[in-house]
C-alpha positions in Angstrom: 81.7 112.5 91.6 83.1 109.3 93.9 84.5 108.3 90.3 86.6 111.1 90.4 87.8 111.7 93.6 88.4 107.5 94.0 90.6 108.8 91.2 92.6 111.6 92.6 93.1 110.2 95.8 94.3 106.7 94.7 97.6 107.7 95.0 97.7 109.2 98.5 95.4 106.2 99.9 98.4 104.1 98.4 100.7 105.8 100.1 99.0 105.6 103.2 98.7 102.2 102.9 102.0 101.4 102.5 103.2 103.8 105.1 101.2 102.0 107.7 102.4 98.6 106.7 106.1 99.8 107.5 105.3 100.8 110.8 104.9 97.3 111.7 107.3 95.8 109.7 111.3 96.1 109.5 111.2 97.8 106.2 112.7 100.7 104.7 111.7 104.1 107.0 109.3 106.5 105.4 110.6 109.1 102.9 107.3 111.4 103.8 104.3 111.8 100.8 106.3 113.4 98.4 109.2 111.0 98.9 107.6 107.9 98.9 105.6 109.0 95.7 108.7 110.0 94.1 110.2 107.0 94.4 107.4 104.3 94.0 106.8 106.3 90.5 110.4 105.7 89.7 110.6 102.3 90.7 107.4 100.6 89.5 106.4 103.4 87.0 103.4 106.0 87.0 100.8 103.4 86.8 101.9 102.0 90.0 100.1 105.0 91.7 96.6 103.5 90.6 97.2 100.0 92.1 94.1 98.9 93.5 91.9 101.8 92.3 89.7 98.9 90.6 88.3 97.7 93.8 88.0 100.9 95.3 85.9 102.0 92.6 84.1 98.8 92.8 83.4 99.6 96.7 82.7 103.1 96.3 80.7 104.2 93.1 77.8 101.2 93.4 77.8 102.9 97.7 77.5 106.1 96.3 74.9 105.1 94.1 72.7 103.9 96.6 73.5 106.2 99.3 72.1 109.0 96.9 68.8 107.2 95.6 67.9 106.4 99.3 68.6 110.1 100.0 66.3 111.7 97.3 63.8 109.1 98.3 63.6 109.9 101.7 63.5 114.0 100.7 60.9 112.9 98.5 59.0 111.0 101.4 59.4 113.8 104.1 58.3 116.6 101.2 55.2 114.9 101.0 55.0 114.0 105.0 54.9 117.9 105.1 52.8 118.7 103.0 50.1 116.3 104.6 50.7 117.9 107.7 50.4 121.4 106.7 47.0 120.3 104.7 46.0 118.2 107.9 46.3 121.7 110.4 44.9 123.9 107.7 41.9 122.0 107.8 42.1 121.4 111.6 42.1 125.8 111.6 39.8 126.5 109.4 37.2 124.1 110.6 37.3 125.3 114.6 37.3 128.9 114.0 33.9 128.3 111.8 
């Protein structure tokens, strides 16, 4: 999934990118999104769009990977916690109303 939308998004975070670093700069003003797509696809081609999608992808996929093993870890962990519990006051019931 982060594969993906890394993917689609590469070319607005691009975009952004550049954007900001105009604001500080005395560059060319912004043409807007569409604009400054348009012409950074006719100037330094489609590809151009995906410039620096490789580290992005090296960032994000490995954190995604992680992120999602600690997650169904700690489900797994507090599934069980529960259960214990639930055992735990079972017994606790059962053995004072006896």
């Amino acid at each position: 999934a982060r594969l993906l939308t890394s993917s689609v998004t590469a070319p607005l975070e691009l975009i952004r990118t550049r954007q900001a670093a105009m604001v500080g700069s005395n560059s060319n003003v912004s043409r807007g999104l569409v604009g400054d797509l348009t012409h950074l696809v006719q100037t330094e081609g489609f590809f151009a769009l995906y410039q620096g999608l490789a580290p992005t992808l090296w960032r994000d996929v490995p954190f995604s990977a992680i992120y999602w093993l600690c997650l169904e870890q700690f489900k797994s962990l507090w599934k069980q916690h529960n259960e214990l519990r639930q055992t735990t006051t079972t017994t606790t019931t059962t053995t004072t109303t006896t």
